[in-house]
Steps between C-alpha positions, in 0.01 A plus 500: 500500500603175337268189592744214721424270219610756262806537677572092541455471128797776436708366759485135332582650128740672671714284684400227187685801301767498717570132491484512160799774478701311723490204255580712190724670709338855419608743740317770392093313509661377793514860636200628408286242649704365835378761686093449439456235651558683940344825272199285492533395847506842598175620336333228652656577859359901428121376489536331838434689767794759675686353831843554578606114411363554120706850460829298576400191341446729184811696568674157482368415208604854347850484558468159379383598142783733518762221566366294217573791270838589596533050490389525167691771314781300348731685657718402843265663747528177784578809776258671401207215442568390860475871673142505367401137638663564828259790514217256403630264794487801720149566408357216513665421853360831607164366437511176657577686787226735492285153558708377771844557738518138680784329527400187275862363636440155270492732225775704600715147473398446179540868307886487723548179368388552143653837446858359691487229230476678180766765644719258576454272163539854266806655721655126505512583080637811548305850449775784507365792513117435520589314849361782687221551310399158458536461899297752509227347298519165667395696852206662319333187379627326845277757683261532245416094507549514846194751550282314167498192725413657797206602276399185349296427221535643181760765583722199642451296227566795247805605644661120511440530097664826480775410708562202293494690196752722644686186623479382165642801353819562750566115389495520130714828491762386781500123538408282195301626244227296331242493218169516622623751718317817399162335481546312849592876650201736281256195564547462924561881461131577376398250710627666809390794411114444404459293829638826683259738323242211586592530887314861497171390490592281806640723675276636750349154537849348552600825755177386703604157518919562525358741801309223680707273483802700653246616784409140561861392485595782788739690275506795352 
């Protein structure tokens, strides 16, 4: 089994790699190595120990590896990209409610508000077809930051990045495009996604505290 450092060394060439094909606009290094970076995450999640909030958080980060694949084939495969990060969403909301189910109605404000606002700024530019779907997506990570900030910690904090990244994304494509563009979105997006992977070691520590707190609180 690879060493953590091990792995944190390949996931830096790698995502150094990747930068590097995104300025020589190189789609196919840019293929090969996207994906390493949430591979490496996931070997390091499989040497922590088994609970139900690691197997989603990893299952997240699977279908996540899968989206950047379909991303990065230089082919038109938007639809198909954003299928296998609404299944990360899923996931990963899955698992922040394995750690807790209250209410966290500040935070339900916030996700409503965020999630309204990029719907409404994308739609306002007109999405056709991908309406649905992209309505569709905007609920996910709604409910999904919703349930991270309920959380706390590093699972909120990781999924603000990776809804940024996604915010970033649903800009460039149907708003206003822009030049640093691609290394705003992969930058917050590995962000987001190594605090996530972080959360697990904190989870039962965080479900202890989440838990007395609610008790202390009188809610459930």
């Amino acid at each position: 089994m690879p060493r953590p450092g091990h792995l944190l060394t390949l996931a830096v060439a790698a995502a150094a790699f990747y930068l590097y094909a995104l300025a020589s606009d190189n789609a196919l290094l840019g293929l090969l190595v996207k994906p390493i970076p949430v591979l490496a995450l996931i070997a390091w999640l499989s040497t922590s120990p088994a609970t139900p909030y690691r197997r989603w958080i990893i299952l997240g980060l699977a279908f996540s590896v899968l989206g950047d694949i379909l991303l990065a084939i230089p082919r038109d495969l938007f639809v198909f990209g954003l299928g296998a990060f609404l299944c990360a969403h899923l996931a990963y909301l899955r698992g922040y409610c394995s750690l807790t189910r209250r209410p966290a109605y500040p935070a339900l404000a916030f996700a409503l508000m965020v999630g309204g606002s990029l719907f409404g700024l994308l739609a306002s530019h007109g999405l056709g077809p991908l309406l649905i779907p992209v309505a569709l997506y905007a609920l996910a990570i709604g409910a999904m930051l919703w349930r991270s900030l309920a959380c706390g910690g590093l699972a909120a904090v990781g999924a603000c990045a990776f809804v940024f990244s996604d915010s970033l994304i649903g800009i460039d494509r149907f708003v206003s495009p822009f030049a640093a563009a691609e290394y705003l979105i992969i930058l917050s997006y590995w962000l987001g996604q190594w605090l996530i992977a972080a959360s697990v070691g904190r989870s039962a520590s965080a479900k202890v505290l989440i838990q007395s707190g609610t008790h202390s609180a009188g809610s459930c």
